[in-house]
N, C-alpha and C positions, 0 to 999 in steps of 0.2 A: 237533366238540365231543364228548366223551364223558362217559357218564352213569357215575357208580359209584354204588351202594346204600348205606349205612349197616347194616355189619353189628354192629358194637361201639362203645358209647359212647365217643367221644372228647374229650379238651377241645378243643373249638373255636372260633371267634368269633360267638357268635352275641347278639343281640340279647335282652335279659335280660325287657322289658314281654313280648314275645311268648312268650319261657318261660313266665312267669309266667301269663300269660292261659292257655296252652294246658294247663298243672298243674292250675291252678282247674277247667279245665272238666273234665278227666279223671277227676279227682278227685272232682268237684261229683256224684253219681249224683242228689240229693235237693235239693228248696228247702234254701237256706242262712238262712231267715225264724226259725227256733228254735235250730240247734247249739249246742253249745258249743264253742269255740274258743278256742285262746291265738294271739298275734300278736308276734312279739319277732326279737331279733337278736342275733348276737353271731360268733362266730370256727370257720370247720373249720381244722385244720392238719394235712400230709400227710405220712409217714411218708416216709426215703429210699426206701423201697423201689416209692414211686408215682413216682420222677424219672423212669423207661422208660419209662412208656406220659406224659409232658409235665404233670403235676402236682407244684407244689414247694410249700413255704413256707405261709404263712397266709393265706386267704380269709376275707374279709369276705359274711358269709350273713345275710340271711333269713327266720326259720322260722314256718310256719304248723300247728299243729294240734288236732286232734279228737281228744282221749283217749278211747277206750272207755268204755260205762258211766257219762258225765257226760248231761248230763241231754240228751236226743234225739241221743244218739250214738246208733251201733252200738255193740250189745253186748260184740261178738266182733274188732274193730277200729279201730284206733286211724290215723288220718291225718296224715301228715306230708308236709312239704311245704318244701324247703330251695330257696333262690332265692342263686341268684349271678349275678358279673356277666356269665356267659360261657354262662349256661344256668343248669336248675331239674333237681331231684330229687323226685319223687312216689314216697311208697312207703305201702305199706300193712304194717300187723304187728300178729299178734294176742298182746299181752302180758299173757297169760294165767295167767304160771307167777310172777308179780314182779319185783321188781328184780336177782337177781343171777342172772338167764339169757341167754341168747344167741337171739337171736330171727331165724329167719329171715322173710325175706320175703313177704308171700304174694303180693303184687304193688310193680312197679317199673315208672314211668315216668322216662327221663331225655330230656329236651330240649335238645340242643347243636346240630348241625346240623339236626335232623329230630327227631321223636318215636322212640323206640326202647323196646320192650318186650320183654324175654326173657320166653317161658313160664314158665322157672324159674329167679329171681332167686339168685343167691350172693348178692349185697351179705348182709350181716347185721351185727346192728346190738346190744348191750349196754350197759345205762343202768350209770351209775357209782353203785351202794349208797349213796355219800355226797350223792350229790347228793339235787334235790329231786324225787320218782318221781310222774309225770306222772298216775297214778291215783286218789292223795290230793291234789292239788291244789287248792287254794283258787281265788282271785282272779288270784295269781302263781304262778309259776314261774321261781325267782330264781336257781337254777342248775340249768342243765337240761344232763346234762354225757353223755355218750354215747361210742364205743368203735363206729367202724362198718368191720369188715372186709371184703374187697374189694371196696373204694369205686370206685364209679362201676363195677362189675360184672368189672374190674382183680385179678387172683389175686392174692394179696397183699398186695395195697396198703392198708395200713390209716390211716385218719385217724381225727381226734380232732373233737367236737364238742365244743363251749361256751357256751350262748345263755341269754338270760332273754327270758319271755314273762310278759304279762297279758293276762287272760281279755279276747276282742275283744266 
């Protein structure tokens, strides 16, 4: 039998409650007894240009997060947390500049075969102006619409988010 490592996130088969658990807990640094939190779902769809590394079409996500700045967040970091059926995305990003920048990274967990963390995340990720901007946010978040390029850590590959959350 031979062992290979997990150098680059890939889509693979993996079992999605065990994503999900192992996101949470990555994520989780602090009791989760006061945050604020949205909880919702809705659609990634993958550009042609993610068809080479085995991503096509529309996925069914989802999303969990922690905007910056709401009441017992982090000031300087906002939590996101995208769950599919084949694995989970954990990223962190400090959107700090508003809605029409391009934010990279400051951490990336993705969970497919194995947990995989690069030191220094490309994925990056810009919130759509029209949509509804995760900062002023009420109760809901009733279109939460994003612009995330090189998905899943993938040079190029840009997908589209589309989700609605309510405050959990």
């Amino acid at each position: 039998m031979t062992c290979r490592s997990v150098q680059t996130p890939r889509k693979p088969q993996f079992h999605a409650l065990a994503g999900a658990v192992t996101a949470v807990s990555l994520l989780g640094g602090s009791p989760a007894l006061a945050i604020t939190e949205y909880l919702g779902g809705g659609f990634i769809t993958v550009s042609d240009s993610c068809a080479e590394y085995g991503w096509t079409g529309t996925h069914q996500v989802l999303v969990r997060m922690e905007p910056q700045g709401m009441r017992d967040n982090a000031e300087d970091e906002t939590q996101i947390a995208l769950l599919m059926n084949t694995g989970t995305i954990a990223m962190r990003v400090n959107l700090d500049r508003g809605v029409r920048h391009v934010y990279n990274l400051t951490q990336a967990v993705y969970v497919w075969n194995g947990p995989f963390a690069p030191d220094e995340p490309t994925m990056k990720i810009t919130f759509n102006p029209n949509a509804d901007w995760p900062l002023s946010a009420g109760w809901q978040i009733n279109r939460l619409a994003a612009t995330i390029d090189n998905f899943n850590e993938h040079e190029g590959c840009v997908a589209w988010l589309r989700a609605s959350l309510v405050r959990g």
